[in-house]
C-alpha positions as CSV (number, residue, x, y, z in Angstrom):
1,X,0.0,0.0,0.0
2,X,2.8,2.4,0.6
3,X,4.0,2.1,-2.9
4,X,0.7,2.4,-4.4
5,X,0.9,5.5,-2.2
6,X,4.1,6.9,-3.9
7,X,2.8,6.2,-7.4
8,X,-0.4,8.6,-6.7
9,X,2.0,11.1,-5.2
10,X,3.6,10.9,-8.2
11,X,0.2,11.0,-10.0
12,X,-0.5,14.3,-8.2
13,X,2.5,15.9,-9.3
14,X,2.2,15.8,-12.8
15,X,0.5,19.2,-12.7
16,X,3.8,20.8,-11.9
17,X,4.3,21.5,-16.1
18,X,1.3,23.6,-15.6
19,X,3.3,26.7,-13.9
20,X,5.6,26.6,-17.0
21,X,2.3,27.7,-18.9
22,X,2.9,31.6,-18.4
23,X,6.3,31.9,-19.2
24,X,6.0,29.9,-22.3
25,X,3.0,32.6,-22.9
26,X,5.0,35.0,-22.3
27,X,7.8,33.8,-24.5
28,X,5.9,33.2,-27.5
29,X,4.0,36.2,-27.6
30,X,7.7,38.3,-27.3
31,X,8.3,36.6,-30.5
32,X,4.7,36.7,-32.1
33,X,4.5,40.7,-31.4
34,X,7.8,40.7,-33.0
35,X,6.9,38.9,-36.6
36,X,3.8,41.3,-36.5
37,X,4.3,44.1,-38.9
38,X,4.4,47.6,-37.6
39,X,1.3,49.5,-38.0
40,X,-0.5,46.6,-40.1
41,X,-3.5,44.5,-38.8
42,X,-3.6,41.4,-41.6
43,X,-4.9,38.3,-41.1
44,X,-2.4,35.9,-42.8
45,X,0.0,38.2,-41.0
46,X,-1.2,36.9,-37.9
47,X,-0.9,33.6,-38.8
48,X,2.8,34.1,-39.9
49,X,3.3,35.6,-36.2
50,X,1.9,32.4,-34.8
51,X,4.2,30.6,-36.9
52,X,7.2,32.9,-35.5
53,X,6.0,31.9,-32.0
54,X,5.8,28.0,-32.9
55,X,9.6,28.2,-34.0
56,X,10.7,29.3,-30.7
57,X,7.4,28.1,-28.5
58,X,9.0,24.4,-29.7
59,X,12.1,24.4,-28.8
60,X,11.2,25.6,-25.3
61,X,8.2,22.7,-25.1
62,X,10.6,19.8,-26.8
63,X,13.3,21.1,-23.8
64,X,10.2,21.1,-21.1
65,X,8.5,17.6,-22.1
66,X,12.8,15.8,-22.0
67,X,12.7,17.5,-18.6
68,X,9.5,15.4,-17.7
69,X,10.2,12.4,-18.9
70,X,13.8,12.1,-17.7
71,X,12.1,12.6,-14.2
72,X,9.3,10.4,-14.6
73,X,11.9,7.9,-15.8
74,X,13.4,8.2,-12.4
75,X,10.5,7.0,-10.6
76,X,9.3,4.8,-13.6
77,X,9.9,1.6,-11.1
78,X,7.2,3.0,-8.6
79,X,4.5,2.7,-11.4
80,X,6.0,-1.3,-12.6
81,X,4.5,-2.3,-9.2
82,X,0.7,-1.5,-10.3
83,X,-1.1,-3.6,-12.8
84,X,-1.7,-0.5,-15.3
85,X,-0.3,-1.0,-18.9
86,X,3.4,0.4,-19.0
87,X,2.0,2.9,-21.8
88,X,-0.6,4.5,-19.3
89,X,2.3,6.7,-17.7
90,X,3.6,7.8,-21.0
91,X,-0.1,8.3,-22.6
92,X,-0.7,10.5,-19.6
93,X,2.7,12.9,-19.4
94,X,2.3,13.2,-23.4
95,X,-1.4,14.7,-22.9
96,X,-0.3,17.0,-19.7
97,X,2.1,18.3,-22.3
98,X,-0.2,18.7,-24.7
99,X,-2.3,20.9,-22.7
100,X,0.4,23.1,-21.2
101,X,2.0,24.0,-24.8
102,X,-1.1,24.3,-26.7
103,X,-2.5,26.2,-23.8
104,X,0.4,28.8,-23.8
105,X,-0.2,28.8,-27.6
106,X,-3.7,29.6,-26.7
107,X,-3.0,32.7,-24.7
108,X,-0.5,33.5,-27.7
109,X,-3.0,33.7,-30.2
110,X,-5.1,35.5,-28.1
111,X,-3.0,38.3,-28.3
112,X,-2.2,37.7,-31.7
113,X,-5.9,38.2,-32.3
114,X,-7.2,40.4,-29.7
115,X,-4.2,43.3,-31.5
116,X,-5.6,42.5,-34.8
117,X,-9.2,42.9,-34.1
118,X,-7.9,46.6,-32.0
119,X,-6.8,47.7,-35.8
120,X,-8.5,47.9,-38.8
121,X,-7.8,44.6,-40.3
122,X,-7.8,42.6,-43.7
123,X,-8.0,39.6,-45.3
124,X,-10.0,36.9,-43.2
125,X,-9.3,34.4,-40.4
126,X,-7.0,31.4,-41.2
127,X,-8.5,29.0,-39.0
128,X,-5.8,26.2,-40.7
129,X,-3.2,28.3,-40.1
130,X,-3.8,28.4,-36.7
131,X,-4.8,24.2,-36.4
132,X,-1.2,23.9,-38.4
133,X,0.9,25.8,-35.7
134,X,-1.2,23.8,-32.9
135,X,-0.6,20.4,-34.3
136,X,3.4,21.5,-35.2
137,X,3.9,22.4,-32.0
138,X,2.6,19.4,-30.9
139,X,5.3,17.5,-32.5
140,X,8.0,19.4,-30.9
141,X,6.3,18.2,-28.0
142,X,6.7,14.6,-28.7
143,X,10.1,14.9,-30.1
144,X,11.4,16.4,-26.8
145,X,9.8,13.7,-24.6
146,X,10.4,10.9,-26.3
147,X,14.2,11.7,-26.3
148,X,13.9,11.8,-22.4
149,X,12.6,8.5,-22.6
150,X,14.8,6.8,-25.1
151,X,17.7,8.9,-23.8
152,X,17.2,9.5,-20.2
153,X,20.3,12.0,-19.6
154,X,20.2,15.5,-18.6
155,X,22.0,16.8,-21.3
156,X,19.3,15.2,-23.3
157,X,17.0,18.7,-22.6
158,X,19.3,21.0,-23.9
159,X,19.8,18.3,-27.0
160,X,16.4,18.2,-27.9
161,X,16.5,21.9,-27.4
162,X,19.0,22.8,-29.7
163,X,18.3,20.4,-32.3
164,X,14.6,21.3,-32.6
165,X,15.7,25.2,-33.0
166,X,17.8,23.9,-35.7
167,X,15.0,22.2,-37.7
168,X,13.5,25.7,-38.7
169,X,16.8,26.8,-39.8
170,X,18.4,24.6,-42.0
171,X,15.7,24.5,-45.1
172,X,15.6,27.8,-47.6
173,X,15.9,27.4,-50.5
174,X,14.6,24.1,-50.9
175,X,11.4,22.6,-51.4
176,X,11.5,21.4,-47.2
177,X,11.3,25.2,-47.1
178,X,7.4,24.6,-47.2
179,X,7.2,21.8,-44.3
180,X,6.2,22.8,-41.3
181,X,6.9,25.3,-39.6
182,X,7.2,27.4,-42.5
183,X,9.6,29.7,-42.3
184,X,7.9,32.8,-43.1
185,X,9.1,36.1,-41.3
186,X,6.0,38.9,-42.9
187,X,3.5,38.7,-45.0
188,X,3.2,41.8,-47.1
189,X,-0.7,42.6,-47.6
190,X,-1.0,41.7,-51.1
191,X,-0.6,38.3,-50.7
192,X,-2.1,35.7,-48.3
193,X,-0.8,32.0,-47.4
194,X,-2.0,29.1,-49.5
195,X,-5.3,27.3,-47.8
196,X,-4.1,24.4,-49.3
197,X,-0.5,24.4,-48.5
198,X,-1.9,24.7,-44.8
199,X,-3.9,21.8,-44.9
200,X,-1.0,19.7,-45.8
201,X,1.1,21.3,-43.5
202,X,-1.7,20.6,-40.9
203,X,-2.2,16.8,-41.8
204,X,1.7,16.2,-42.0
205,X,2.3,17.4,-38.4
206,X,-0.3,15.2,-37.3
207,X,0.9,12.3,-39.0
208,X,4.3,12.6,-37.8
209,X,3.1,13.0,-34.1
210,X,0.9,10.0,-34.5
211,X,3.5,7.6,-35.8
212,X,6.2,8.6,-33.1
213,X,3.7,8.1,-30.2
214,X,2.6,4.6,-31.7
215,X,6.0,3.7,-32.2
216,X,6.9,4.3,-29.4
217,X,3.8,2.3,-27.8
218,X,4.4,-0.3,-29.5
219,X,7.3,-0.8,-28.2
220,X,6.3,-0.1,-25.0
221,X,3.3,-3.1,-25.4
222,X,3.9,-5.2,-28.5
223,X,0.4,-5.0,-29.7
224,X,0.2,-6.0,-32.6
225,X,-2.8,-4.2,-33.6
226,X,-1.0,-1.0,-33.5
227,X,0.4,-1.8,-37.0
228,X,-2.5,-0.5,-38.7
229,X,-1.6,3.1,-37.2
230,X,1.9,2.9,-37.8
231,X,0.6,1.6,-41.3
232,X,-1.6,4.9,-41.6
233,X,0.5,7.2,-40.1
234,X,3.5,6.2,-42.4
235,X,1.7,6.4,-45.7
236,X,-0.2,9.9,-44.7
237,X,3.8,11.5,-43.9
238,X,4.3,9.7,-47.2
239,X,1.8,11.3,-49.4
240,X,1.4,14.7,-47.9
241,X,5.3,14.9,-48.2
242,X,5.5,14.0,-51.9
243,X,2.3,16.5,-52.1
244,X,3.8,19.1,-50.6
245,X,7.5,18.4,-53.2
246,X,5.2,18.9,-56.0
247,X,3.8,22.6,-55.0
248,X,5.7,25.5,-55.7
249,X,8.7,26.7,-53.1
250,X,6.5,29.8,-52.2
251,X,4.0,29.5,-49.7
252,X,2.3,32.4,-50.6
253,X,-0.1,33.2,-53.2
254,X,-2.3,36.8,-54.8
255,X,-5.0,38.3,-52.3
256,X,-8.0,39.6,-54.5
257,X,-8.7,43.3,-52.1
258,X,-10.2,46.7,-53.0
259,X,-8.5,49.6,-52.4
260,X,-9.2,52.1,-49.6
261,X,-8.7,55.7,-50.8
262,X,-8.8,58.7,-49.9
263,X,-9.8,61.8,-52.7
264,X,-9.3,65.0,-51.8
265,X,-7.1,67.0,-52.0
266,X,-5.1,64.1,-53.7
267,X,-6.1,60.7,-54.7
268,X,-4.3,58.2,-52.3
269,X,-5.4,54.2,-52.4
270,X,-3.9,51.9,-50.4
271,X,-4.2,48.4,-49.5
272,X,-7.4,47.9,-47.0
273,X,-4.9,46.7,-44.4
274,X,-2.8,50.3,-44.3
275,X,-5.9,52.3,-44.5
276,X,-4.9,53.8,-41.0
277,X,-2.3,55.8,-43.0
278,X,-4.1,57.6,-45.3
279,X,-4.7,60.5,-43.4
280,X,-1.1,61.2,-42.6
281,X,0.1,60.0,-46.5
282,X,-2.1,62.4,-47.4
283,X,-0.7,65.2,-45.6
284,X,2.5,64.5,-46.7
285,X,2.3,64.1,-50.0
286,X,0.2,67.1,-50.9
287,X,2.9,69.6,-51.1
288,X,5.2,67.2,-53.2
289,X,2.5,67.4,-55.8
290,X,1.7,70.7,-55.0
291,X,5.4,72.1,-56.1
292,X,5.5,69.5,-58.8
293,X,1.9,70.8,-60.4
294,X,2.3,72.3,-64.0
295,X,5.8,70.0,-64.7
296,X,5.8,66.6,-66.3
297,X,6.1,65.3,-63.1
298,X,3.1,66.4,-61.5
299,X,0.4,63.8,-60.2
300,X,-3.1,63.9,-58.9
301,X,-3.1,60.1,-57.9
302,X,-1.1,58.0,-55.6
303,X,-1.3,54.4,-56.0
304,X,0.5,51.8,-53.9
305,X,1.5,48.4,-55.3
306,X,3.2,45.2,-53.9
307,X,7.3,44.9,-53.9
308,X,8.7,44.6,-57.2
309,X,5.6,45.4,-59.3
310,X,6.4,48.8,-60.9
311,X,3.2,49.4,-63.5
312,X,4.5,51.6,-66.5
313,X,3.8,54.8,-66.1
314,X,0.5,56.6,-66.2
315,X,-0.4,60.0,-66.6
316,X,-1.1,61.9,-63.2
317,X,0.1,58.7,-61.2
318,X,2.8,57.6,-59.0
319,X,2.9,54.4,-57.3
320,X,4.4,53.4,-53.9
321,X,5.0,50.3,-52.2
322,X,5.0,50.0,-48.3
323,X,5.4,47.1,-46.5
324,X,4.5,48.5,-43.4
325,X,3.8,51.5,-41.2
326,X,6.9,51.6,-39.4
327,X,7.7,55.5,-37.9
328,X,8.4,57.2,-41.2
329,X,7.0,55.6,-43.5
330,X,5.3,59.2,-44.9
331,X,9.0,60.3,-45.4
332,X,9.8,56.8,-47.5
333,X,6.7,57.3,-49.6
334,X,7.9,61.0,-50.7
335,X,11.2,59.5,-51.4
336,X,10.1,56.8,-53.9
337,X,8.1,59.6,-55.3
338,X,10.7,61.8,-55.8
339,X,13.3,58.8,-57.0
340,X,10.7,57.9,-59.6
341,X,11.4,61.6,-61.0
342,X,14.5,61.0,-61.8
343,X,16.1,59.3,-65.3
344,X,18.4,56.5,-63.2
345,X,20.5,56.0,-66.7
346,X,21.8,59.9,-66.9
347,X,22.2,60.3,-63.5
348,X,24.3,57.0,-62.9
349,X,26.9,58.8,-65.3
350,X,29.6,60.0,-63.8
351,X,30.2,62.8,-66.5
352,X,26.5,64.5,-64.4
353,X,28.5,64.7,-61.4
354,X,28.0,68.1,-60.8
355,X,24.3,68.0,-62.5
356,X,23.8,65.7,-59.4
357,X,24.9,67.7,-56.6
358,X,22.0,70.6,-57.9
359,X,19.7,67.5,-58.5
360,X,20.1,67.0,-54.7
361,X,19.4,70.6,-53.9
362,X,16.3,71.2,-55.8
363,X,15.0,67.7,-54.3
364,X,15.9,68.1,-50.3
365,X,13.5,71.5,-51.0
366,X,10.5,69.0,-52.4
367,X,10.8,66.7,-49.4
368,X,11.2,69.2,-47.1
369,X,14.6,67.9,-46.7
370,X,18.2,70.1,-45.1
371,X,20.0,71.1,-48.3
372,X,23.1,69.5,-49.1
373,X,26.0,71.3,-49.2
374,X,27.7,72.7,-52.6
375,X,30.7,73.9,-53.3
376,X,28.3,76.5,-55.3
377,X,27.7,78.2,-52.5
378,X,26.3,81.0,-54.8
379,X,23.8,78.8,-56.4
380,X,22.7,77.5,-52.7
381,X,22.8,80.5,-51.1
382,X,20.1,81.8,-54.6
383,X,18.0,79.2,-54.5
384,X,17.2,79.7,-50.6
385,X,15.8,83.2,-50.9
386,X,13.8,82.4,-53.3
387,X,9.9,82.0,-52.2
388,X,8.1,79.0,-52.4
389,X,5.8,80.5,-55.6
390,X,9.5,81.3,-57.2
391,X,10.7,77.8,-56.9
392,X,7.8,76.2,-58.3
393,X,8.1,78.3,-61.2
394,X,11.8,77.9,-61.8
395,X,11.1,73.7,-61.8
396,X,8.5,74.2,-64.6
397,X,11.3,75.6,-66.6
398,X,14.1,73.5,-66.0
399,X,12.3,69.9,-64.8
400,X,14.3,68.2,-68.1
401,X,17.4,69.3,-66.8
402,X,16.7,68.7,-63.2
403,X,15.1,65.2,-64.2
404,X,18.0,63.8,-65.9
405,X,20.8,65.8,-63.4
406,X,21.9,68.0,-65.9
407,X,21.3,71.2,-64.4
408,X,24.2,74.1,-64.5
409,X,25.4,77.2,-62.1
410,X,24.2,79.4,-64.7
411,X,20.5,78.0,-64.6
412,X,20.2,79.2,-60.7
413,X,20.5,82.5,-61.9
414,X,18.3,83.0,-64.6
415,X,15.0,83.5,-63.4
C-alpha cells in the first residue's frame, strides 16, 4: 500500500508542467508581437506571427516535455509495481504536455488576435493556419519527450532543445522550405498564405506525431494491432510529403482586395490593411505634388503596389510600395516619389557629377529635406531666398534638366 501510495504522489504531481504555462506565454507572444508588422493588422499576418512563435514556442516545449520524462523515468519503477499498462504513464505525461503547450499557444493567439481585431484589419481568419501551428507544436512536444525517454540523460534537454531550434533553420531554398513550420518572417498585404499548402502542413504534423507516439507504444506493449496506425500514419507522412514536393517553393499566393482611398485634395489608395495611414500619406504628400503641379512630373493620384511590381507609367500617377507603417513611413513614400522623377541612366553617369549635386538641392526643397551642401555656395545661397511661388516656377522651366541631373550654375540665376 505504501507504494501504491508513492505512485499517486507521483500522480498528483504531474501538474507541476502547468506553472511553466505563463512563461511559455509569455515567450511566444515576445516573438509573435515581433513577426507582427508595424502598423498593419492582416490576417495571414497573424498567422505568420503564430508561426514565428511555434519556431521558438517548440524548442522551449521539446526542452520542457525531455525535462519530464527524464524525471518520470526516475520514478518509472514505482509505477511497474501497479497492474496499469506500461503505456498508461507515457499516454498521460504526453497529454499533460499537450495541454500546457497548446494552452500557452492559446494565450498567444489570443494576443495575436485580440491586437488584430484593435486595428482595422484585412484579409480573413485562417483557422488552418492556426490548427497547423497547434498540431506543429505538438510534435515538438513529442520529439522532446520521447528523447527523455529513449535517452534519459540531462544533457538530453538541452539536446532536444537545440536540435529542434535547428529544424526551422536549415531548409531555404529548398522545397523542405514549405514543411512545417514554414519559415515565413512577414507577409506583405498583397498576398495571403495558400489554404491548401496549410492543410497539408496541418495533416503532415499530425501524422508525424501520431507515428512517433505509436512507435513508441508499440514498443512499450507489443500490440500487434497498433500496425495499422503505424501503417496509416507512415503512408499519410508519405503522401502529404510528396504532395507538398510537388507545389511550388513559395507558400504564398495573390490576395484579390479593393483599395481604400482617400480623394481629396489628392487621390491616395492603399491596401485595406494600411488604411490607417491615409490621413497622414495624405498630408505629406500634398505639397510634393503641390510644387511638382504644371511640370511633367506632376500627379493627382497616388497608388500603392506590392514589392517589385512597378506598373509603367500613367499619366497623373505615382505608385508606392509600403510594406508596413513603421515610424516614417510618410518620409519613404515621398522618397520613392521623388526617386521615380528622376532618369536613373543619366544620372548614374559619372560625366553628371556636378548636375547631381544641384539635382540633390532642388529635391531636399520637395521633401522638405536640409539642403546638401555645394561647393556653389552662390547657387545655394540663390536658391534659398527664393519663395516657395519662385521655386515652383523655376522647376517648370528647367524639370528636363533637373530630371536627368543635368542642371548648370548658370540655370540658378536665370530667373
Amino acid at each position: 500500500m505504501s507504494d501504491l501510495g508513492r505512485v499517486l504522489r507521483i500522480d498528483a504531481r504531474r501538474t507541476a508542467p502547468f506553472l511553466a504555462v505563463p512563461a511559455l506565454a509569455l515567450l511566444g507572444a515576445v516573438a509573435a508581437w515581433r513577426a507582427l508588422l508595424p502598423g498593419v493588422a492582416y490576417w495571414d499576418d497573424a498567422v505568420a506571427a503564430l508561426f514565428a512563435s511555434v519556431r521558438v514556442l517548440g524548442p522551449a516545449s521539446a526542452a520542457l516535455a525531455a525535462w519530464m520524462a527524464l524525471r518520470e523515468h526516475r520514478l518509472g519503477y514505482l509505477r511497474g509495481l501497479s497492474a496499469r499498462s506500461p503505456a498508461l504513464g507515457p499516454l498521460l505525461d504526453l497529454m499533460l504536455l499537450g495541454v500546457v503547450t497548446l494552452g500557452a499557444y492559446a494565450a498567444v493567439a489570443i494576443v495575436v488576435v485580440v491586437k488584430t481585431l484593435l486595428h482595422v484589419e484585412a484579409g480573413h481568419p485562417q483557422a488552418l493556419g492556426l490548427l497547423a501551428g497547434a498540431l506543429t507544436l505538438l510534435v515538438y512536444t513529442v520529439i522532446g519527450y520521447l528523447a527523455g525517454r529513449v535517452v534519459p540523460r540531462l544533457p538530453t534537454v538541452g539536446l532536444a532543445a537545440a536540435l529542434t531550434s535547428v529544424w526551422g533553420l536549415v531548409r531555404p531554398g529548398t522545397w523542405t522550405y514549405l514543411l512545417p513550420p514554414p519559415g515565413v518572417e512577414h507577409i506583405h498585404p498583397f498576398a495571403g498564405l495558400r489554404t491548401a499548402l496549410l492543410a497539408g502542413q496541418a495533416l503532415w504534423s499530425f501524422a508525424l506525431g501520431t507515428l512517433l507516439v505509436t512507435c513508441y507504444l508499440w514498443l512499450l506493449t507489443r500490440r500487434a494491432w497498433l500496425a495499422l496506425p503505424i501503417v496509416a500514419a507512415a503512408t499519410a507522412i508519405v503522401s502529404t510529403t510528396l504532395w507538398i514536393h510537388a507545389q511550388q517553393r513559395a507558400p504564398l499566393a495573390p490576395r484579390a482586395f479593393e483599395y481604400s482611398c482617400r480623394q481629396w485634395p489628392l487621390t491616395v489608395c492603399v491596401h485595406p490593411a494600411l488604411r490607417t495611414a491615409l490621413p497622414s500619406l495624405e498630408a505629406a504628400l500634398t505639397p510634393l505634388a503641390t510644387r511638382l503641379s504644371g511640370t511633367p512630373g506632376s500627379f493627382t493620384k497616388v497608388e500603392h503596389r506590392p514589392d517589385g511590381d512597378f506598373p509603367r507609367p500613367a499619366s497623373g500617377v505615382v505608385y508606392i510600395h509600403l510594406g508596413d507603417l513603421s515610424p516614417g513611413y510618410e518620409h519613404r513614400a515621398e522618397q520613392e516619389i521623388q526617386i521615380s522623377l528622376l532618369d536613373g541612366r543619366t544620372c548614374g553617369n559619372p560625366a553628371h557629377a556636378a548636375g547631381v549635386r544641384y539635382t540633390a538641392l532642388v529635391s531636399a526643397w520637395l521633401l522638405d529635406e536640409a539642403p546638401p551642401r555645394l561647393t556653389d555656395t552662390v547657387a545655394a545661397r540663390d536658391f534659398a531666398r527664393w519663395v516657395e511661388v519662385r521655386r515652383r516656377h523655376w522647376l517648370r522651366i528647367h524639370y528636363l534638366r533637373y530630371r536627368s541631373c543635368t542642371l548648370r550654375a548658370r540655370d540658378f540665376r536665370l530667373v
